[in-house]
N, C-alpha and C positions, 0 to 999 in steps of 0.2 A: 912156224907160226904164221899167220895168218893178219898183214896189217890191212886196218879198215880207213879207206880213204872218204870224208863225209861231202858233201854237197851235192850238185845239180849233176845230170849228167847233160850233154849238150841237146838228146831227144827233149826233154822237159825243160829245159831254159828257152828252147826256141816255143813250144804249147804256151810258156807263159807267157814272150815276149808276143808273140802272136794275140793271145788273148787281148793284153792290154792295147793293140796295137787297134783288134775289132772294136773295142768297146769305146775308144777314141773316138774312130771314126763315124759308128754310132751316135754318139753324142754331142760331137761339134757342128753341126746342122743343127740342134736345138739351141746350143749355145748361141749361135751368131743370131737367131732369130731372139734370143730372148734379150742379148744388144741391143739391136736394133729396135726392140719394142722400147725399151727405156729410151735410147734416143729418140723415137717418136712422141713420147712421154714427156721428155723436156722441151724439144721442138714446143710441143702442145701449149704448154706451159708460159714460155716465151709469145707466142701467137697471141695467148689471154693477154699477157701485159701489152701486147703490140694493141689490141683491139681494146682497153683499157684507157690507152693513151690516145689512140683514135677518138674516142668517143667525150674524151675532156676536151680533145683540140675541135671536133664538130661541137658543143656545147658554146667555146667560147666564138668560134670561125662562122658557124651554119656549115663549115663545108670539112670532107676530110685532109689530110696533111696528104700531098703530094711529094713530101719529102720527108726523111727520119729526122733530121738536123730540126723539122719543125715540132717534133715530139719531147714530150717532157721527158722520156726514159733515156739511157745510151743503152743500141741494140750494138752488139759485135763491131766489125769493121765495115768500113766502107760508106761510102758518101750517096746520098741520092734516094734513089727508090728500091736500091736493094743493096742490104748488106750482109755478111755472113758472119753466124755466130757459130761455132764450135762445129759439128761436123750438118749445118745446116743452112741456106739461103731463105732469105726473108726478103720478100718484094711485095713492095706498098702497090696497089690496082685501082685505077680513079673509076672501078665500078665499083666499089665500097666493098672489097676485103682484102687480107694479106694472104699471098699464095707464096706457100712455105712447102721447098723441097732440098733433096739430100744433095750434099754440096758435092763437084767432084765430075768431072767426065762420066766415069764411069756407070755412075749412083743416079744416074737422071733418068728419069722415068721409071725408077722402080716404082716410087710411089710418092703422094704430094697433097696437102692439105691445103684447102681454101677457107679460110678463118671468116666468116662473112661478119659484118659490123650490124648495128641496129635502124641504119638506113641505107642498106646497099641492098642487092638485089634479091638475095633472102635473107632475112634479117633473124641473127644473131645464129646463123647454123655453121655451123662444121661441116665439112666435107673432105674425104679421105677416100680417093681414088689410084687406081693402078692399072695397068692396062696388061700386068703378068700376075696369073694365077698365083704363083707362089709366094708372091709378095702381100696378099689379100689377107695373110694372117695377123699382120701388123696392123693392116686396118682393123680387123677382126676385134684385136685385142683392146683395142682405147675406146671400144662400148659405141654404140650406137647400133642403126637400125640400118639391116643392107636394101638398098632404094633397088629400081626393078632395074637398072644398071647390073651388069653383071661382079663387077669389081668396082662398085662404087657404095660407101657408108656412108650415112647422115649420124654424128654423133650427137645426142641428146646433153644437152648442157643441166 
């Protein structure tokens, strides 16, 4: 008689671990950009209240806050004109915007927004610059209009 042994045999356990191993690696480059676009997104977000509080501190002052300690909001840590929140740096610029980039050795210059305020040097725009191709889809993503810059966006408020 004839006994029947059931499961995998080892040719079809390695096709399947193979497959899922393709389809990972497939899909984790989409993953980490679509990260990244949310932290871009809350960076963003953060930047409005920074330029928010800017613009109540120029109403009462004439002039913008040279320091966060002078702002009505608490941004992250750190004292002065730049502090970091969560995985992003925020630095107050006495040309009237906050330039907000990815915190980290590594992470610098991937890519970096300049929040402009409503009397600084263009007033009230957005700007989302990178200087690597494959980083331009982050900008891509948080809408605006790409300027004749090759890797540079003006995002429409």
């Amino acid at each position: 008689m004839k006994t029947l042994y059931g499961g995998l045999t080892f040719t079809e356990l390695a096709v399947v671990v193979l497959f899922f191993c393709f389809s990972a690696a497939l899909s984790f480059p989409k993953y980490a950009v679509s990260v990244e676009k949310s932290r871009a997104a809350e960076a963003l977000k953060i930047g409005k209240d920074i330029k928010d509080a800017q613009e109540r501190y120029y109403m009462k002052n004439n002039q913008y806050a040279k320091d966060f300690a002078d702002l009505d909001i608490i941004v992250g840590s750190g004292r002065g004109t730049a502090v970091t929140q969560g995985k992003f740096v925020f630095n107050l610029l006495p040309q009237g915007y906050t330039y907000i980039f990815p915190a980290g050795g590594e992470n610098l210059n991937k890519y970096w927004f300049d929040y402009y305020y409503s009397h600084g040097a263009r007033p009230g725009a957005i700007a989302c610059r990178t200087y690597k191709k494959r980083y331009s889809k982050i900008c891509a993503s948080v809408g605006g209009e790409k300027d004749s810059s090759v890797y540079e966006w003006f995002i429409n408020q």
